[in-house]
DOTOR-529520 format. One record per atom (N, C-alpha, C): residue number from 1; residue in one letter; chain; atom name; x, y, z. Coordinates in steps of 0.05 Angstrom, whole numbers, always signed. Layout:
N
kekol NUM, padren A, koldo A, gulo CA, X X, Y Y, Z Z
...
END
This chain:
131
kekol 1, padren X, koldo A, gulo N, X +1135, Y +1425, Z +1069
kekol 1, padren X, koldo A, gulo CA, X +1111, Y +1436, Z +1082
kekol 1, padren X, koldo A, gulo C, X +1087, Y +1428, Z +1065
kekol 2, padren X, koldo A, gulo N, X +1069, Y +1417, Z +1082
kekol 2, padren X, koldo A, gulo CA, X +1043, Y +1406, Z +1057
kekol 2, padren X, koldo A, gulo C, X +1021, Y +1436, Z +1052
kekol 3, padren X, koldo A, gulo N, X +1010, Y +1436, Z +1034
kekol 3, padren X, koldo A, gulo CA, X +997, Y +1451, Z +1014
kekol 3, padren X, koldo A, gulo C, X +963, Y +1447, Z +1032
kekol 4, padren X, koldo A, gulo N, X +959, Y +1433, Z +1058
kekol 4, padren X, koldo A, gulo CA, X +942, Y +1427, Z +1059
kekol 4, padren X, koldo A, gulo C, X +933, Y +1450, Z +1090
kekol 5, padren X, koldo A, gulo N, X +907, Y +1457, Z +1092
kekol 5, padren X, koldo A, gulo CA, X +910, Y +1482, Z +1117
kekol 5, padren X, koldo A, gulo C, X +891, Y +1459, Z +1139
kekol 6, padren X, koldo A, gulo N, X +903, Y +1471, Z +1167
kekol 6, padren X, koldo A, gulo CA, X +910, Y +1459, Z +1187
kekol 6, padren X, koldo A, gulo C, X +879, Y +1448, Z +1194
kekol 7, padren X, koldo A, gulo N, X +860, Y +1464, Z +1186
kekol 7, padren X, koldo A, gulo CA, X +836, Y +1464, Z +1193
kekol 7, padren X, koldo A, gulo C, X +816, Y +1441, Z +1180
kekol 8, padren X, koldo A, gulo N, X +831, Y +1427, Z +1160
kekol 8, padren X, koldo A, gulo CA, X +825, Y +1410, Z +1131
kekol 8, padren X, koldo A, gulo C, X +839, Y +1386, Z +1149
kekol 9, padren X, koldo A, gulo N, X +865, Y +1388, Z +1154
kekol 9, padren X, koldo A, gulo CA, X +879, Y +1362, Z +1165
kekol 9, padren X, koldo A, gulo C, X +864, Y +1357, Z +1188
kekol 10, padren X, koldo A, gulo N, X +856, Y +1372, Z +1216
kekol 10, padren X, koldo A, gulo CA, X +843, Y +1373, Z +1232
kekol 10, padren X, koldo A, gulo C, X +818, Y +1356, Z +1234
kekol 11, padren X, koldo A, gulo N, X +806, Y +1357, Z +1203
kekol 11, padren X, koldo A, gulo CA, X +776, Y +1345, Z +1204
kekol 11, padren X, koldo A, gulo C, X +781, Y +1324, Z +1197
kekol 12, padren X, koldo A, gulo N, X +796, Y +1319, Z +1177
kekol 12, padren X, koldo A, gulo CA, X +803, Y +1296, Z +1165
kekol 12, padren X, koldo A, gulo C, X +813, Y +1264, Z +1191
kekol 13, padren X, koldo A, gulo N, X +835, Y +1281, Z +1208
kekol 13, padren X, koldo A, gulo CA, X +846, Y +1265, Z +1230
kekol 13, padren X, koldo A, gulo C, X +824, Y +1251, Z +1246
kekol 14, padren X, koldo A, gulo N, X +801, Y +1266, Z +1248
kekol 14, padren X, koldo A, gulo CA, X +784, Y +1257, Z +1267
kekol 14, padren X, koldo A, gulo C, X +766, Y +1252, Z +1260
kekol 15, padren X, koldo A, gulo N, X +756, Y +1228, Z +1235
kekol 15, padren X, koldo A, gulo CA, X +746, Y +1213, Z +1226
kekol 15, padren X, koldo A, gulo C, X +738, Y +1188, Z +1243
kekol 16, padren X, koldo A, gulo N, X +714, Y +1181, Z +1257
kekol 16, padren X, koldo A, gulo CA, X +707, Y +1167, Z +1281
kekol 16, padren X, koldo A, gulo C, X +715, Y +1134, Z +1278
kekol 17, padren X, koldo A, gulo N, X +701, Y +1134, Z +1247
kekol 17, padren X, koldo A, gulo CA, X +703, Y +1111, Z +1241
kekol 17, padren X, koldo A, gulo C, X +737, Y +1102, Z +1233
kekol 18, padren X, koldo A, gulo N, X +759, Y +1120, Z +1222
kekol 18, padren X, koldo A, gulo CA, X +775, Y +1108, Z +1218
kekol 18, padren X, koldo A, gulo C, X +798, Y +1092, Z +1238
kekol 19, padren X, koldo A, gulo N, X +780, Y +1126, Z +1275
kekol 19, padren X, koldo A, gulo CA, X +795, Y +1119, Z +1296
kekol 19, padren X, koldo A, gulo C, X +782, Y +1086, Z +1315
kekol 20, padren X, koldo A, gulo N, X +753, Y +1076, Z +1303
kekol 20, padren X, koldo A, gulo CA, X +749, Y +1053, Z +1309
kekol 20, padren X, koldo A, gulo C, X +762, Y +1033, Z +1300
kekol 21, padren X, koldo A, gulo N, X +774, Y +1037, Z +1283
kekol 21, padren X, koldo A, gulo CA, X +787, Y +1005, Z +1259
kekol 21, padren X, koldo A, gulo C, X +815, Y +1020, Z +1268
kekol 22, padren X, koldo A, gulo N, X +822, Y +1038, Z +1279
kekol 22, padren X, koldo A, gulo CA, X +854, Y +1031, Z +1284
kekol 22, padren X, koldo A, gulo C, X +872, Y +1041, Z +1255
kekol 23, padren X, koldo A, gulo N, X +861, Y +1061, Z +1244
kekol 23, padren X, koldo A, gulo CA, X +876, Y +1071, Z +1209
kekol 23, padren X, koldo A, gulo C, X +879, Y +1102, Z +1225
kekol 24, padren X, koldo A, gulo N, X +912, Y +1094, Z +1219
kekol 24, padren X, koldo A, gulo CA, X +925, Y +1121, Z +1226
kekol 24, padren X, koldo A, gulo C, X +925, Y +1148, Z +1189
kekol 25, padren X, koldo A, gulo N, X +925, Y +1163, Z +1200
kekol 25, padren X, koldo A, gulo CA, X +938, Y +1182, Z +1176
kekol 25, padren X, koldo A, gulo C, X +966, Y +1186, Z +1182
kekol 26, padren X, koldo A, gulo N, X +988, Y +1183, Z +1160
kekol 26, padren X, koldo A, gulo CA, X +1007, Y +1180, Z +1165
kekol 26, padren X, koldo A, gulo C, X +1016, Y +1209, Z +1153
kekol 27, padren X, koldo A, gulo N, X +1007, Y +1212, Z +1134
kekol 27, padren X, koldo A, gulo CA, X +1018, Y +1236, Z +1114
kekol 27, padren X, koldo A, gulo C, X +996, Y +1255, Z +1086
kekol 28, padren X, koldo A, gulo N, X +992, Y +1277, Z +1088
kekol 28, padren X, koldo A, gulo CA, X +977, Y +1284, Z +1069
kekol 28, padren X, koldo A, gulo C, X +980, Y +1309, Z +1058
kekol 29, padren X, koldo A, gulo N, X +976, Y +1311, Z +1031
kekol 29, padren X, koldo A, gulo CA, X +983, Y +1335, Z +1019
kekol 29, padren X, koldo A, gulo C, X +967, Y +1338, Z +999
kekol 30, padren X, koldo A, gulo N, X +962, Y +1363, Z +984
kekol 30, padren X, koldo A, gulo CA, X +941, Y +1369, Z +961
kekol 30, padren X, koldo A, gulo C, X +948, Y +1335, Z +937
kekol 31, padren X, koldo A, gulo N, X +920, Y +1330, Z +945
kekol 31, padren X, koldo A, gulo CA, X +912, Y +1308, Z +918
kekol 31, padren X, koldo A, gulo C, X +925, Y +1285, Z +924
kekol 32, padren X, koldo A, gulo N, X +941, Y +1283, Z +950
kekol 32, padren X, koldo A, gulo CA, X +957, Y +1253, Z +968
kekol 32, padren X, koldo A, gulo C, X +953, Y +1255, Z +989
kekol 33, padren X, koldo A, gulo N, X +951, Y +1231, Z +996
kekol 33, padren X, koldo A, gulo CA, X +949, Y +1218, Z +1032
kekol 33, padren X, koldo A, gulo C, X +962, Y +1190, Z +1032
kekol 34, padren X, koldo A, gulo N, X +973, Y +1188, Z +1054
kekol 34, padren X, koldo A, gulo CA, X +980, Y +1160, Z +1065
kekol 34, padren X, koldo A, gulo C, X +970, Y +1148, Z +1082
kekol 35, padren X, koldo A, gulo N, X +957, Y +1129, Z +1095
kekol 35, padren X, koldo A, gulo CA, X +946, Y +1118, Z +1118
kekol 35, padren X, koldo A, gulo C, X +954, Y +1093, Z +1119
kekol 36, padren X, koldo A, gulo N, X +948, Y +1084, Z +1149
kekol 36, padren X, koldo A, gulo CA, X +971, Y +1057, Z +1163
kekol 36, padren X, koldo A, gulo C, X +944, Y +1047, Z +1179
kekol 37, padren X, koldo A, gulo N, X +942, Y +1016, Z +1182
kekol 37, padren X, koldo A, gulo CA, X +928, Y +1000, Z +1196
kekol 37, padren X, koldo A, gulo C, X +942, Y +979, Z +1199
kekol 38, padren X, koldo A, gulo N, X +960, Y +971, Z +1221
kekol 38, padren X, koldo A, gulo CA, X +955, Y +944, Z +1237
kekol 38, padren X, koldo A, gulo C, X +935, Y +922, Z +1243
kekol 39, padren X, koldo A, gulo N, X +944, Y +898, Z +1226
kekol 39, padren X, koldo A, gulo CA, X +925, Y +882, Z +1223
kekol 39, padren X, koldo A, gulo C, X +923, Y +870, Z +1260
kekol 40, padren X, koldo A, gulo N, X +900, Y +866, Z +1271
kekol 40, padren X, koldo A, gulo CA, X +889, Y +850, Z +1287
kekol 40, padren X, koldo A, gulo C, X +866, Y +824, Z +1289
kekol 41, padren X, koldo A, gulo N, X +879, Y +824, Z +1315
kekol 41, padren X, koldo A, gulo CA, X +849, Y +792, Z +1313
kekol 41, padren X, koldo A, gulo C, X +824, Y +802, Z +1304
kekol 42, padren X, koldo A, gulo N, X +816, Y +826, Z +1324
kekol 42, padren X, koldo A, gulo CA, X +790, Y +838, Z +1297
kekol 42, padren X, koldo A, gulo C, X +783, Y +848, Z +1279
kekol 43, padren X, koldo A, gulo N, X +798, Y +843, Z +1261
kekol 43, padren X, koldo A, gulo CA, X +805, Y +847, Z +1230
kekol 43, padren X, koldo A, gulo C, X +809, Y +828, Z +1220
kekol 44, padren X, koldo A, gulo N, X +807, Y +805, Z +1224
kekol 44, padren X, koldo A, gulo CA, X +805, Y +783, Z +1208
kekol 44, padren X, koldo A, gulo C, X +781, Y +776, Z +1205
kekol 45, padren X, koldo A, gulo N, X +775, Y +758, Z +1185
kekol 45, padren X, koldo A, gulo CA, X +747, Y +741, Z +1171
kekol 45, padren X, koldo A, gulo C, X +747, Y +713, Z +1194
kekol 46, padren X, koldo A, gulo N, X +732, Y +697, Z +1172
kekol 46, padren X, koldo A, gulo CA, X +725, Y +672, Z +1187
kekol 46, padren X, koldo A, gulo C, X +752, Y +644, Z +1176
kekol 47, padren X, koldo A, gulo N, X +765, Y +655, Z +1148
kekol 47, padren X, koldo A, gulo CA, X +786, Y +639, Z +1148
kekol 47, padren X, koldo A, gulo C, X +805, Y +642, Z +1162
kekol 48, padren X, koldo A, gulo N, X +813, Y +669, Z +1183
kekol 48, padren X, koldo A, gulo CA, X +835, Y +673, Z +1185
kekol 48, padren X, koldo A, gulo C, X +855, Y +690, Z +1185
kekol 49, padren X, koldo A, gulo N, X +843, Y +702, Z +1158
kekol 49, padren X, koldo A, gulo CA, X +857, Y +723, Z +1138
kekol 49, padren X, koldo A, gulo C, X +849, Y +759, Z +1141
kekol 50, padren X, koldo A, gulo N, X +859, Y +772, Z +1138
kekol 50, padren X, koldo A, gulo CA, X +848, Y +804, Z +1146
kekol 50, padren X, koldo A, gulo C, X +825, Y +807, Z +1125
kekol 51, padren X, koldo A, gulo N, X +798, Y +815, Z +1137
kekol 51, padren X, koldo A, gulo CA, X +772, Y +816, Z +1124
kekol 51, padren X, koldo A, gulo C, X +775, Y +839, Z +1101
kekol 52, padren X, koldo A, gulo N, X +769, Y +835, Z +1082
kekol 52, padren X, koldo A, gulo CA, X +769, Y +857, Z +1057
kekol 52, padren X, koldo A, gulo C, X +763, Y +881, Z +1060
kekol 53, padren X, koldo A, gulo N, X +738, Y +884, Z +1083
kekol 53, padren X, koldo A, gulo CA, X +723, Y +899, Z +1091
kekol 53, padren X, koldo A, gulo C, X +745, Y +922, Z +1102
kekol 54, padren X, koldo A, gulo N, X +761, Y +918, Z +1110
kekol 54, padren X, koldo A, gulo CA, X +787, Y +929, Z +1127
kekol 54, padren X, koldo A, gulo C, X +806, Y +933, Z +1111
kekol 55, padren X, koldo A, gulo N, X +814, Y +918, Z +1092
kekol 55, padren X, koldo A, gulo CA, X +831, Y +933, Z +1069
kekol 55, padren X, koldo A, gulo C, X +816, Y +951, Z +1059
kekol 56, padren X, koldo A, gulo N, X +794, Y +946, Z +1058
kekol 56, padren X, koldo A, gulo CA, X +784, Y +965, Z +1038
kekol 56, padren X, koldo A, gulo C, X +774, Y +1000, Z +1050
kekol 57, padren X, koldo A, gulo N, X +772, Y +997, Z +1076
kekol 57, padren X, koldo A, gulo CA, X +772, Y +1019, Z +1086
kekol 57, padren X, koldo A, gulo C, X +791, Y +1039, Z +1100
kekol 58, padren X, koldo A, gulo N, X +822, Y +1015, Z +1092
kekol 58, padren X, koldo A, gulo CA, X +840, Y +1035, Z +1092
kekol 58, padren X, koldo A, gulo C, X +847, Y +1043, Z +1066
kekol 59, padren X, koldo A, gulo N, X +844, Y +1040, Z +1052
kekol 59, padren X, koldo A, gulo CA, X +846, Y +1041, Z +1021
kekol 59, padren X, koldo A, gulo C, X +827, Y +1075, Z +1016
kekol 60, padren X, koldo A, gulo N, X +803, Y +1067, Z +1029
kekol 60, padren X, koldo A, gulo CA, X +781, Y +1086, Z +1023
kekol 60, padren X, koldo A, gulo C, X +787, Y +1114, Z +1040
kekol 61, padren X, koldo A, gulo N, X +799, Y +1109, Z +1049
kekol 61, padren X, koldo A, gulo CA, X +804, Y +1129, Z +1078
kekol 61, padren X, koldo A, gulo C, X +828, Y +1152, Z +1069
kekol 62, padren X, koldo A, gulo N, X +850, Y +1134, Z +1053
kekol 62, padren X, koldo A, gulo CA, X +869, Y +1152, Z +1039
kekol 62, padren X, koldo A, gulo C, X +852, Y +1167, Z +1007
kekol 63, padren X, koldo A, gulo N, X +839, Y +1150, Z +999
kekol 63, padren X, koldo A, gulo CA, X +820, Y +1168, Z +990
kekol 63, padren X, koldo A, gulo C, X +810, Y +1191, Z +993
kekol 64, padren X, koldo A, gulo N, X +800, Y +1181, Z +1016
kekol 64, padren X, koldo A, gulo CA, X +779, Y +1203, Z +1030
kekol 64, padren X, koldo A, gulo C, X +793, Y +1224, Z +1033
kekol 65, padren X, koldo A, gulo N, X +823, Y +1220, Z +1047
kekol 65, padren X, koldo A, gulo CA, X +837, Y +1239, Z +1059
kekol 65, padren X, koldo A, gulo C, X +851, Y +1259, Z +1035
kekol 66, padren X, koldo A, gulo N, X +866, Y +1242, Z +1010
kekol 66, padren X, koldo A, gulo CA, X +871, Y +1267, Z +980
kekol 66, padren X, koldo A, gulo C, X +853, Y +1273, Z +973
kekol 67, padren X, koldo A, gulo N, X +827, Y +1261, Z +964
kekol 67, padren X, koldo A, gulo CA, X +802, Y +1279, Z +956
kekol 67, padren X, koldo A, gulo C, X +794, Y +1308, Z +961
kekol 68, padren X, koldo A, gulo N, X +795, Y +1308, Z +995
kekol 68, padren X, koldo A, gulo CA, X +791, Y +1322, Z +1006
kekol 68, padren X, koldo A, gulo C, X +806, Y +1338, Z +1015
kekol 69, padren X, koldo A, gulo N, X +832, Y +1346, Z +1013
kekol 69, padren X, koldo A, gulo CA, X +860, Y +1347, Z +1021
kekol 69, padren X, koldo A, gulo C, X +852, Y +1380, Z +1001
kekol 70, padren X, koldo A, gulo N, X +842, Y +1389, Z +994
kekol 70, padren X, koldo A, gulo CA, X +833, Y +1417, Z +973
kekol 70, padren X, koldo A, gulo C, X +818, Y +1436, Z +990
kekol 71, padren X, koldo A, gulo N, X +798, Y +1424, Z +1023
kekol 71, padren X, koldo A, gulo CA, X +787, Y +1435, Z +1031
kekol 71, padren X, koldo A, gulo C, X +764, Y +1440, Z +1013
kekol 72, padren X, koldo A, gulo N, X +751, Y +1422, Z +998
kekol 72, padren X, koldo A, gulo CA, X +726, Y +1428, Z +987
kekol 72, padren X, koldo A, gulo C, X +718, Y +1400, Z +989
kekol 73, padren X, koldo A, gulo N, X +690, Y +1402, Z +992
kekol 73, padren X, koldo A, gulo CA, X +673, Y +1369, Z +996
kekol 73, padren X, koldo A, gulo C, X +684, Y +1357, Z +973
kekol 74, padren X, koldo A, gulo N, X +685, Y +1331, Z +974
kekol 74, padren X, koldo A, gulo CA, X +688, Y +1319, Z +948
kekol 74, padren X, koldo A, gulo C, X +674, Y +1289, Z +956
kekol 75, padren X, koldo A, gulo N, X +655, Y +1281, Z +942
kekol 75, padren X, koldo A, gulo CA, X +639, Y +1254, Z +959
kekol 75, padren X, koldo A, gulo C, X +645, Y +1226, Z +931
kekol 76, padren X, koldo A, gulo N, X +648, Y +1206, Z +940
kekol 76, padren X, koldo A, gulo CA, X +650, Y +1188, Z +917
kekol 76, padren X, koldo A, gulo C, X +632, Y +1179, Z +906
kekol 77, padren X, koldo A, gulo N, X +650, Y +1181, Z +879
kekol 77, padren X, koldo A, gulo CA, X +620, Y +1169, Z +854
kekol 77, padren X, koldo A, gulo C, X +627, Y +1135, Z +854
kekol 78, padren X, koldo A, gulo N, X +649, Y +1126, Z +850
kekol 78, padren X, koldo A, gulo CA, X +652, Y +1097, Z +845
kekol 78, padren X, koldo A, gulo C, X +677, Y +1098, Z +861
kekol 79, padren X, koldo A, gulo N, X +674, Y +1069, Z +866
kekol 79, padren X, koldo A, gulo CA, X +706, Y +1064, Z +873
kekol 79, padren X, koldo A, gulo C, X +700, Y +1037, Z +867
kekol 80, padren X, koldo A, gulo N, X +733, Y +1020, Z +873
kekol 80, padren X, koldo A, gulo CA, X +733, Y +991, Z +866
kekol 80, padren X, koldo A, gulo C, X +759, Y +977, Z +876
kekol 81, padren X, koldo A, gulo N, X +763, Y +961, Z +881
kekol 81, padren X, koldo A, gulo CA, X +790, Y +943, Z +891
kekol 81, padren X, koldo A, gulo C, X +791, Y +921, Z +881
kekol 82, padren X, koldo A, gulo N, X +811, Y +911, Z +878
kekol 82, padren X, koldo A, gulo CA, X +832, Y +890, Z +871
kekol 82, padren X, koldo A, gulo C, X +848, Y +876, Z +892
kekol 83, padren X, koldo A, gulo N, X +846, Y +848, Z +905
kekol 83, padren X, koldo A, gulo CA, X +858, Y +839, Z +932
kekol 83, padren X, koldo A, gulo C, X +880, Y +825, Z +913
kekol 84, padren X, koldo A, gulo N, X +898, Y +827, Z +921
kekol 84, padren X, koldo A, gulo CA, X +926, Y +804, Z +899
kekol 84, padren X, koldo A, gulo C, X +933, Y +796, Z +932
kekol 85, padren X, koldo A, gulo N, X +933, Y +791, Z +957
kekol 85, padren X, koldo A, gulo CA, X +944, Y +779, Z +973
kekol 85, padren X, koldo A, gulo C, X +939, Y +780, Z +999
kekol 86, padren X, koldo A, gulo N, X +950, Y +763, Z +1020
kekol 86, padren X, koldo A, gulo CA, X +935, Y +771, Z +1041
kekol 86, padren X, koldo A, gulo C, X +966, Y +768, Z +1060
kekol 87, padren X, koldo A, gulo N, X +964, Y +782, Z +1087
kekol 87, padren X, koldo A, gulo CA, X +982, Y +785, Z +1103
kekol 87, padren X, koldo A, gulo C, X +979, Y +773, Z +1132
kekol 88, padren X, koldo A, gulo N, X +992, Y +767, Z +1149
kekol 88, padren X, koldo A, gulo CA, X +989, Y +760, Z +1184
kekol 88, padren X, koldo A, gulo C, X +976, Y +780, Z +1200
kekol 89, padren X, koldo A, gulo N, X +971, Y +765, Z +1209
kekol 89, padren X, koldo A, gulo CA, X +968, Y +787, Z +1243
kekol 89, padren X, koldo A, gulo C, X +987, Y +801, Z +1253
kekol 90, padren X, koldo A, gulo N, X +986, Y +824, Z +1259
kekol 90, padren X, koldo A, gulo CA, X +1005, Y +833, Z +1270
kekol 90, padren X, koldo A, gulo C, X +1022, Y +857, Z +1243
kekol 91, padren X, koldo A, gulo N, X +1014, Y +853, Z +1220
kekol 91, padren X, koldo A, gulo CA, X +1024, Y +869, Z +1198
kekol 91, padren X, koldo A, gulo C, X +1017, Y +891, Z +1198
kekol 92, padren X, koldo A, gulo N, X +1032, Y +916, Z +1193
kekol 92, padren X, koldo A, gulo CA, X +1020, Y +936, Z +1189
kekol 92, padren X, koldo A, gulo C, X +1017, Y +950, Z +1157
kekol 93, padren X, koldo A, gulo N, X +998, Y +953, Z +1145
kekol 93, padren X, koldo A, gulo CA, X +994, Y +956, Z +1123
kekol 93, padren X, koldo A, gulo C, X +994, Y +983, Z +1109
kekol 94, padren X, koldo A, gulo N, X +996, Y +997, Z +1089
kekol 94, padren X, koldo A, gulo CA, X +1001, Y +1023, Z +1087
kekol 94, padren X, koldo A, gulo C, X +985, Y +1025, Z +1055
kekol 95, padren X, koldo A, gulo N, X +974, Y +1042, Z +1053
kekol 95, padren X, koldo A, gulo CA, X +956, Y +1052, Z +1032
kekol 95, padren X, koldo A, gulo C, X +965, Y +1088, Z +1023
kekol 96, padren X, koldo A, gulo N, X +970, Y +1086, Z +998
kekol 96, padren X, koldo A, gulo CA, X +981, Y +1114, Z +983
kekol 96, padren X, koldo A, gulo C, X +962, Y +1115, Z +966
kekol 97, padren X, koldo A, gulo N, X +954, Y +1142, Z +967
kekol 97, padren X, koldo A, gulo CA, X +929, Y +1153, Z +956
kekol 97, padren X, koldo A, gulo C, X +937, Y +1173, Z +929
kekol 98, padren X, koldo A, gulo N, X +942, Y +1166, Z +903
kekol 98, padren X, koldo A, gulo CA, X +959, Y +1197, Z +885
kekol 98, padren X, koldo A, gulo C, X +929, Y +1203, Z +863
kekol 99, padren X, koldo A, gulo N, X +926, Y +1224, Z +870
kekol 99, padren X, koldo A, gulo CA, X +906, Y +1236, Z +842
kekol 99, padren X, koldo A, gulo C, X +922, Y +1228, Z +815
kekol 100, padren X, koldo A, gulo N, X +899, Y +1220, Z +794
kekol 100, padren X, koldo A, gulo CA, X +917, Y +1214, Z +773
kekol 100, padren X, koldo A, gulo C, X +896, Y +1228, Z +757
kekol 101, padren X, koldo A, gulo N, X +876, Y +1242, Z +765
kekol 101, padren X, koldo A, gulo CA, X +860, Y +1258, Z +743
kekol 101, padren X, koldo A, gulo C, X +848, Y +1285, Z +754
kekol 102, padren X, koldo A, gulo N, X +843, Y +1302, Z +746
kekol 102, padren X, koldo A, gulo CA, X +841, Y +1328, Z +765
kekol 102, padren X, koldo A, gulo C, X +819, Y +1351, Z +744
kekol 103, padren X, koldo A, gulo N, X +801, Y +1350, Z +744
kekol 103, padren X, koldo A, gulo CA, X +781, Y +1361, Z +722
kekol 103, padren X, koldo A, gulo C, X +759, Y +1385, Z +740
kekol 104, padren X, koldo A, gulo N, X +738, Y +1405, Z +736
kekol 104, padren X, koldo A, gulo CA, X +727, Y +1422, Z +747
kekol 104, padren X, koldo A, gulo C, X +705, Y +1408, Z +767
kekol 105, padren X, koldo A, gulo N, X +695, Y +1385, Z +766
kekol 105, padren X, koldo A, gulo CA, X +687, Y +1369, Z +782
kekol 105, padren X, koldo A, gulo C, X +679, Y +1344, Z +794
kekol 106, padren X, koldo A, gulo N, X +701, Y +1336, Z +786
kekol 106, padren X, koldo A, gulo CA, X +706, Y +1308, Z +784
kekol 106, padren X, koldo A, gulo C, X +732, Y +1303, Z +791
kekol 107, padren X, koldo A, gulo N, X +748, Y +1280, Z +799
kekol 107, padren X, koldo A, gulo CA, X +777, Y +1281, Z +800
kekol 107, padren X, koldo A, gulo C, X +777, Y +1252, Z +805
kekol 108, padren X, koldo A, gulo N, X +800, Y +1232, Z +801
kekol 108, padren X, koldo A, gulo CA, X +803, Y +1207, Z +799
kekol 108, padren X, koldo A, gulo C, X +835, Y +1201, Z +820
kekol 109, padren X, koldo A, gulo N, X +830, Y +1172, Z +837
kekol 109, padren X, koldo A, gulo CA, X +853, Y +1173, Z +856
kekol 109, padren X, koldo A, gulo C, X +861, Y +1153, Z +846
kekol 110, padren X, koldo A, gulo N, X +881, Y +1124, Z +844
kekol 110, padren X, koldo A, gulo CA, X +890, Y +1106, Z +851
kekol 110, padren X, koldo A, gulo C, X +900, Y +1098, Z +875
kekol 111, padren X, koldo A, gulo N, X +900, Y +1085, Z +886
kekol 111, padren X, koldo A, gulo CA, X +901, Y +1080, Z +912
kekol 111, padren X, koldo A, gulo C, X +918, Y +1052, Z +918
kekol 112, padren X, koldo A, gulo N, X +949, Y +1038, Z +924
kekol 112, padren X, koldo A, gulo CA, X +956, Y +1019, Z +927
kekol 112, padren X, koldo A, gulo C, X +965, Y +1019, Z +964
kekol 113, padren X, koldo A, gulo N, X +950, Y +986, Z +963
kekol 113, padren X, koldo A, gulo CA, X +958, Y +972, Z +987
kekol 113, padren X, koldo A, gulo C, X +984, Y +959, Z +985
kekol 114, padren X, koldo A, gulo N, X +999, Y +969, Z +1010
kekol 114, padren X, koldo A, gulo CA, X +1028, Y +949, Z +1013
kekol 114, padren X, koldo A, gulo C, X +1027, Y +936, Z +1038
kekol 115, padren X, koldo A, gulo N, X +1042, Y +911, Z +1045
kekol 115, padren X, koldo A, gulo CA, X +1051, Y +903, Z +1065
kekol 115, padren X, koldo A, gulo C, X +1073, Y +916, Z +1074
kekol 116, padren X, koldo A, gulo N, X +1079, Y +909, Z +1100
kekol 116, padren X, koldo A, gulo CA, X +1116, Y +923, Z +1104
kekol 116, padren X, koldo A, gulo C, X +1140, Y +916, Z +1086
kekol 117, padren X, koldo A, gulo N, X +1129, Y +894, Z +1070
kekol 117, padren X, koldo A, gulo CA, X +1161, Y +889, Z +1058
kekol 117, padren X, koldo A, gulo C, X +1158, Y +897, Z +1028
kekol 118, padren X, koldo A, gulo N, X +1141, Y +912, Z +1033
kekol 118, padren X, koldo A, gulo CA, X +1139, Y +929, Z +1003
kekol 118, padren X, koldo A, gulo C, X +1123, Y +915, Z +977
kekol 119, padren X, koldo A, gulo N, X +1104, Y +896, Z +989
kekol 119, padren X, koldo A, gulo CA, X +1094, Y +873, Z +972
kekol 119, padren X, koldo A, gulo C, X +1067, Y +883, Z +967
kekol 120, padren X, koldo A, gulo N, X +1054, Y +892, Z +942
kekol 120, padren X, koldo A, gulo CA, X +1024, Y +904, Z +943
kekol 120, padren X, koldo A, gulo C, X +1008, Y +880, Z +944
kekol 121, padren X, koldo A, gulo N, X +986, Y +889, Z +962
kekol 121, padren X, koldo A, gulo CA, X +970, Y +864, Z +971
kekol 121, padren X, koldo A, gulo C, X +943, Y +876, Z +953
kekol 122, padren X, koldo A, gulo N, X +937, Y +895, Z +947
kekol 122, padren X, koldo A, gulo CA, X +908, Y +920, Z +939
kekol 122, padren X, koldo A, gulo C, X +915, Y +936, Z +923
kekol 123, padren X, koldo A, gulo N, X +891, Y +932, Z +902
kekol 123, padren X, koldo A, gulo CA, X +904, Y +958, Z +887
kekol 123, padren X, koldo A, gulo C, X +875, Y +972, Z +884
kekol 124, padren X, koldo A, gulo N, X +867, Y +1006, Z +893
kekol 124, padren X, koldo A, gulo CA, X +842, Y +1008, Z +897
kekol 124, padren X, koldo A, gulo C, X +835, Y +1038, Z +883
kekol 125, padren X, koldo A, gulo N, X +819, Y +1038, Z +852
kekol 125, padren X, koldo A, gulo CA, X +807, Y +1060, Z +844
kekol 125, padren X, koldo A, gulo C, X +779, Y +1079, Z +861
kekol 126, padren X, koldo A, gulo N, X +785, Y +1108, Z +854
kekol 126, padren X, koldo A, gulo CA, X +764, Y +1118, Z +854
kekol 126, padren X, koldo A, gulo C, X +762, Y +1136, Z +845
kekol 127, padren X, koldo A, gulo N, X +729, Y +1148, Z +844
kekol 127, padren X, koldo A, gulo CA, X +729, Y +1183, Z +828
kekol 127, padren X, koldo A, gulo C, X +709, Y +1194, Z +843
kekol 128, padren X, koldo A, gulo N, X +717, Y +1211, Z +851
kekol 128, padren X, koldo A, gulo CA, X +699, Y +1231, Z +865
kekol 128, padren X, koldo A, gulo C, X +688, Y +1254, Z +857
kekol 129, padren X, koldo A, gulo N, X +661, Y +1264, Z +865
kekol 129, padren X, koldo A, gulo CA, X +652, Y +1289, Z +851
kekol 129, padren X, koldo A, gulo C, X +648, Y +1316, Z +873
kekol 130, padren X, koldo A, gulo N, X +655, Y +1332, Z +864
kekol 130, padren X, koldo A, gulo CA, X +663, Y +1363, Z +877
kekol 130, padren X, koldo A, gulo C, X +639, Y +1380, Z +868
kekol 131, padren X, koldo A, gulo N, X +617, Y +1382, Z +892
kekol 131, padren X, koldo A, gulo CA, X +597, Y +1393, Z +884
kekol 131, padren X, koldo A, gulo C, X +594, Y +1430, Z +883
END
């Protein structure tokens, strides 16, 4: 049973922008989230390849979602990513969100991107502040 109250998951789910780009929430619990995006034709760049912009906002999104997973605002101070690879069309990609620092107002996530076959394509920091 997650640690997280229904009213917190509720807000979190219905994030406008994440339901435009197609980033599911898969799973969330105090200080973790999981989220899933299926790569498509509109999610790719001009080479070909799934636009960063789109990794990076499923990346940000599992963020978003442990940050906030406490039921208290928490807005970001920095974040940052790392691309090691790129995947097809048609992939569905998965982003794990784990707190790795937890302080009175501040707290720090790591954030890794996988392909389906378990291959990290992203690896994506952040720290957020709890006003």
């Amino acid at each position: 049973m997650s640690g997280v109250a229904d009213e917190v998951r509720e807000r979190i789910e219905s994030d406008a922008y994440c339901e435009t780009l197609g980033i599911d929430l898969i799973e969330l619990d105090s200080g973790y989230a999981q989220t899933e995006l299926t790569i498509t034709e509109d999610l790719l760049n001009f080479h070909g390849t799934p636009h960063g912009g789109a990794i990076y906002s499923l990346a940000d999104a599992a963020f978003a979602a442990a940050s906030n997973s406490y039921g208290e605002a928490a807005v970001a101070l920095e974040t940052n990513v790392s691309y090691l690879d790129a995947v097809d069309t048609g992939e569905t990609l998965s982003a794990v969100a784990e707190e790795t620092h937890l302080a009175d107002s501040t707290a720090e996530y790591e954030v890794t991107v996988t392909a389906q076959n378990g291959e990290r394509i992203a690896t994506f920091r952040g720290r957020v502040y709890r006003p």
